[in-house]
C-alpha positions in Angstrom: 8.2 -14.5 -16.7 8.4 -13.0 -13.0 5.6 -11.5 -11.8 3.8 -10.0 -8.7 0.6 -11.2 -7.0 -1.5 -8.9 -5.0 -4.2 -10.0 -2.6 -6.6 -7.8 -0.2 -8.5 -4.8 -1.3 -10.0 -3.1 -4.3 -12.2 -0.3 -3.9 -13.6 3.3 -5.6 -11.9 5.9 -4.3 -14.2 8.8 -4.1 -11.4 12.2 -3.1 -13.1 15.6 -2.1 -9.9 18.5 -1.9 -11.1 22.0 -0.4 -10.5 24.7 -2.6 -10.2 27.1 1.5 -9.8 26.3 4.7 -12.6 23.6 5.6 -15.4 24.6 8.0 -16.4 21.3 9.5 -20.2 20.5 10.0 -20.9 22.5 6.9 -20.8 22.4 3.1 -17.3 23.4 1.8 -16.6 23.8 -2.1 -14.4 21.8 -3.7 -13.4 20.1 -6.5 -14.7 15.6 -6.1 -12.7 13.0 -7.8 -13.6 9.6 -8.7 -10.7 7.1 -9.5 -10.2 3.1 -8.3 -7.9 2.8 -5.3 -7.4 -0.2 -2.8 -3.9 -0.1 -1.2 -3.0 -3.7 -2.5 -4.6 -3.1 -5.9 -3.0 0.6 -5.7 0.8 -1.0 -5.2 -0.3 -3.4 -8.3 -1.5 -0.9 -10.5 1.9 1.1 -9.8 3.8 -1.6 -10.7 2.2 -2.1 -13.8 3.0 1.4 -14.8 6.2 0.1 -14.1 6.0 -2.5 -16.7 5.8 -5.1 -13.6 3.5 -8.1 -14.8 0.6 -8.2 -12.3 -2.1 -10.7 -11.0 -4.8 -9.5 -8.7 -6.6 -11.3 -6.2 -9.6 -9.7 -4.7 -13.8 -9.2 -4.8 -16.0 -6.8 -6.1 -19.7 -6.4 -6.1 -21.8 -7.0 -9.8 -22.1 -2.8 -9.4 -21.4 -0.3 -11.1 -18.3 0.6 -8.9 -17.5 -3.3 -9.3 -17.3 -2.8 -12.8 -15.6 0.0 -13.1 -12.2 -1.7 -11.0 -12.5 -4.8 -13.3 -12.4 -3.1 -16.3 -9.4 -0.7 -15.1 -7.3 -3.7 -14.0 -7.9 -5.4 -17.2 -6.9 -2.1 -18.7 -3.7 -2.1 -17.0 -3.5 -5.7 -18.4 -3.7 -7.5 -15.0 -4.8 -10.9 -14.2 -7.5 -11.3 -13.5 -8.3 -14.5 -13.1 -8.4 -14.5 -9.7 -10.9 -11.2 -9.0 -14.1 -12.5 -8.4 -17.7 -11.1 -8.9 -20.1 -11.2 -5.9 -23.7 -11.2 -7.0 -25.8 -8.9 -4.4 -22.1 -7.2 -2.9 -21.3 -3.5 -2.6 -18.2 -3.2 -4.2 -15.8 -1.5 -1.4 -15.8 2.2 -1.3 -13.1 4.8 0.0 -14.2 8.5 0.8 -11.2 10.7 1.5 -11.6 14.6 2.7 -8.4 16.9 1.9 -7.9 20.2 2.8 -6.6 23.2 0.2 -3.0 22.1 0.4 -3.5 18.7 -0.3 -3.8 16.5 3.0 -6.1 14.3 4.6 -8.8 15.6 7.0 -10.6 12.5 7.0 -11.3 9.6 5.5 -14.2 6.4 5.5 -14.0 3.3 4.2 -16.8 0.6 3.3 -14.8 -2.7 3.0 -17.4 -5.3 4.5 -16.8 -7.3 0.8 -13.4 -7.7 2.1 -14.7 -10.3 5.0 -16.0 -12.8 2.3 -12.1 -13.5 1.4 -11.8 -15.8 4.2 -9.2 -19.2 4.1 -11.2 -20.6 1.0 -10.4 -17.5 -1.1 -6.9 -17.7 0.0 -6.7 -21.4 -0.6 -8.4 -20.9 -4.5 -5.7 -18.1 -5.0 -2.7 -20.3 -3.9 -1.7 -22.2 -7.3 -1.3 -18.2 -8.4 -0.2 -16.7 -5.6 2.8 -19.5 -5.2 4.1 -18.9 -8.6 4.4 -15.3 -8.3 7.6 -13.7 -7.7 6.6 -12.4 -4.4 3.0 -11.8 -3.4 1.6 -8.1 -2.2 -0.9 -7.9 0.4 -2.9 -5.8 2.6 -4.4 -5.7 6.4 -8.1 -5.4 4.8 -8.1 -8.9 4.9 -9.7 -10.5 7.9 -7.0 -12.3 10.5 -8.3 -16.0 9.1 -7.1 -15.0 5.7 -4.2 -13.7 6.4 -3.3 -16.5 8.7 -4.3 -19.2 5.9 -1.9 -16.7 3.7 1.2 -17.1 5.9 0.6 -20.6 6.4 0.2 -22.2 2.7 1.7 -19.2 0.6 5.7 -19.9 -0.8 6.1 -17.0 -1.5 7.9 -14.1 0.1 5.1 -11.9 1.6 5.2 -8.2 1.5 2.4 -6.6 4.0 1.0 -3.0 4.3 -0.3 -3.0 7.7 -2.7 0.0 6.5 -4.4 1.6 9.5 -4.0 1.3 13.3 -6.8 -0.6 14.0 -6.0 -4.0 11.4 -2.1 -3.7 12.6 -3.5 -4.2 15.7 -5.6 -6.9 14.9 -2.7 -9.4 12.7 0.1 -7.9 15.0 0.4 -11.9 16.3 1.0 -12.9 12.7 3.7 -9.9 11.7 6.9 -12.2 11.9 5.4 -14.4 9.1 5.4 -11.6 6.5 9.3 -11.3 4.9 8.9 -7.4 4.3 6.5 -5.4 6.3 5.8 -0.8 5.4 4.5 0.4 8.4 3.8 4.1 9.9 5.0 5.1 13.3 1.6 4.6 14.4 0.8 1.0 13.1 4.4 -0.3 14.2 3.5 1.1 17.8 0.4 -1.0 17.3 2.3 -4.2 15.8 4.8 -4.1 18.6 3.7 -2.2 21.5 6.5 -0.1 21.5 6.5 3.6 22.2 7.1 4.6 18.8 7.3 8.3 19.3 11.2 8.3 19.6 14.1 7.0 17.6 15.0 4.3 20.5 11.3 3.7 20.3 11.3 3.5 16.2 14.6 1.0 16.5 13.1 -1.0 19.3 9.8 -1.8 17.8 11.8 -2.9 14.5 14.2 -4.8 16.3 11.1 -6.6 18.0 9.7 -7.4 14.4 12.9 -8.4 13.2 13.4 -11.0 15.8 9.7 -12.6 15.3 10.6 -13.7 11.7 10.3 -10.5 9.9 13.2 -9.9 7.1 12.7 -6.3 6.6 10.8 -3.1 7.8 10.4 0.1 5.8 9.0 3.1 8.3 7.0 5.6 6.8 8.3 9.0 8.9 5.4 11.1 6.6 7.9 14.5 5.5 10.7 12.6 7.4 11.2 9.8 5.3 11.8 6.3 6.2 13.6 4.4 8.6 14.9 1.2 7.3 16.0 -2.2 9.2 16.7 -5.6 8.1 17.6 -8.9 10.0 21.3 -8.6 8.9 21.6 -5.8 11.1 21.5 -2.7 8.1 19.6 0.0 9.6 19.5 4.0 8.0 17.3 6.8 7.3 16.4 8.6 3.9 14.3 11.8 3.7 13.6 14.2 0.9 14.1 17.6 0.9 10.9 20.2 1.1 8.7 19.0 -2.4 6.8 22.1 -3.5 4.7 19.9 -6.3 2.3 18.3 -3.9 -1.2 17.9 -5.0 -2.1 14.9 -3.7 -1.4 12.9 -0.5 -3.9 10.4 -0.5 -1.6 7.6 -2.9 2.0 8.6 -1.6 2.1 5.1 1.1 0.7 2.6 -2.1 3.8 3.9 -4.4 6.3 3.6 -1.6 5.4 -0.1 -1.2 5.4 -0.4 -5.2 9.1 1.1 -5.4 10.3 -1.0 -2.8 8.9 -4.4 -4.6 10.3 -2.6 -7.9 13.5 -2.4 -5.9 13.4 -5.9 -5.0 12.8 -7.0 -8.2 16.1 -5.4 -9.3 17.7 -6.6 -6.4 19.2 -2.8 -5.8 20.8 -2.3 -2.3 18.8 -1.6 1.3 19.9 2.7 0.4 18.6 2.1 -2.9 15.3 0.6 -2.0 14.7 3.3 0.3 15.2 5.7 -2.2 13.4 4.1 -4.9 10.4 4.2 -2.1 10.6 8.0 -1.3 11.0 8.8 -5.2 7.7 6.9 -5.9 5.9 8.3 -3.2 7.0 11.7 -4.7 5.6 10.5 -8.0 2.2 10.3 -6.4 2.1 13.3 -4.6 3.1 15.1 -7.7 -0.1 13.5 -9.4 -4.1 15.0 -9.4 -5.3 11.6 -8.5 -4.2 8.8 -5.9 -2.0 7.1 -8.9 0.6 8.9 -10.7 -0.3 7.7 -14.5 3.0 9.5 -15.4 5.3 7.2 -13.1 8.1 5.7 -14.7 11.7 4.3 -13.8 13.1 7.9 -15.3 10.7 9.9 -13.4 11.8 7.8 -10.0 15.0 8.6 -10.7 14.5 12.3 -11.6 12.9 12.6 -7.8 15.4 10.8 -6.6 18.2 12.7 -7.8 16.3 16.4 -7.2 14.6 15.3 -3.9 15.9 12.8 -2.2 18.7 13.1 0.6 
């Protein structure tokens, strides 16, 4: 049976949304949310809404946040053979500010579990990770394990860069990953490349493209995404203004899951964008970071009603 392996980070997301405008260096009400996030274990649990089979590779602490992830994966009927249990860890944490309509302020993020998944985790997840249909992953992990990843893994990679500051940091590895879902702002810092313009946009993919890369998906935020492959397919898909936005926070993790759903199905380049931009819609329909509702029908009812 095909499945998809994820490996980076798990973590409690803890969300705070304004009910006004926010007044910063003060106490603002609001309305607090608790739910389990990680980006890679974000794209899995999407996918297993999706009726994807899942496998998760990743650590938590023997907390109460620790056990709270474990029990959901299992819930969502992952495997989890391959999460491990850290005696004396904090389990990683996400905090997450958003203002009355919805979007990000700011945000902090305790990850230092993450480091302990150096080459020997990677190299304990390989018989699992190399029979998966393709294999998930995320920045969080440190530059050793990622490098250990792209060297022994079989598997087509598919890598959310997910902040500025870890783009930066495995940019020298980027051509090793087959798919790769950048912002503007990591793919400036993957690249170099002024990514502030369309030449800039095409040039930093075209750089990608030629270090090994197969394919790179560009988040545009409200503009879409820009797509380009290495058999020279390049084009843009954008949805129209979505007035059921509640959340932003989980809109990148289901853009990555509908473009491995895609994949899966082997739909076209057009088609896998839009299957992106109609899951990201999913979860920015949704109360929480994950839209427990998502489904192939309710893709394609965002696709056909949104997307252009």
């Amino acid at each position: 049976m095909k499945f998809v392996a994820g490996i980076g980070g798990a973590n409690v997301d803890l969300h705070g949304r304004a009910n006004g405008p926010v007044l910063l260096r003060d106490s603002n009400p609001g309305h607090l949310h608790l739910s389990c996030g990680g980006v890679m274990r974000n794209i899995l649990e999407n996918l297993a809404r999706l009726g994807v089979p899942t496998a998760i590779a990743s650590a938590v602490g023997d907390d109460g946040y620790g056990r709270i992830l474990a029990d959901s994966c299992r819930q969502l009927g992952m495997d989890t053979r391959l999460l491990q249990v850290l005696p004396g860890q904090r389990s990683s944490c996400y905090v997450s500010i958003l203002d009355d309509e919805g979007d990000m302020l700011v945000a902090m993020s305790d990850m230092e579990i993450i480091k302990g998944m150096g080459a020997d985790f990677v190299a304990g997840a390989l018989p699992v990770l190399n029979q998966a249909e393709l294999v998930v992953c995320d920045a969080n992990l440190s530059f050793e394990a990622l490098r250990s990843l792209t060297e022994n893994c079989t598997r087509p990679l598919f890598l959310d860069p997910v902040s500025t500051a870890w783009a930066g940091m495995m940019a020298p590895l980027a051509g090793r990953f087959d798919t790769l879902k950048p912002n503007r702002m990591e793919l400036q810092a993957l690249t170099g490349c002024d990514c502030s313009t369309r030449a800039g946009l095409e040039g930093g993919c075209c750089q990608l493209l030629k270090t090994g890369a197969k394919r790179v998906f560009v988040s545009l935020g409200a503009e879409g995404i820009y797509y380009r492959d290495c058999r020279g397919v390049q084009l843009h898909a954008a949805s129209r203004p979505f007035p059921l936005l509640r959340n932003a926070t989980g809109a990148g993790d289901a853009a990555m899951a509908g473009i491995v759903w895609a994949t899966l199905r082997e739909e076209s380049p057009l088609r896998t964008v839009q299957c992106a931009i109609g899951a990201s819609l999913c979860a920015l329909s949704a109360e929480n970071t994950i839209d427990e509702e998502i489904s192939a029908e309710k893709i394609e009812t965002m696709i056909k009603e949104y997307v252009v």
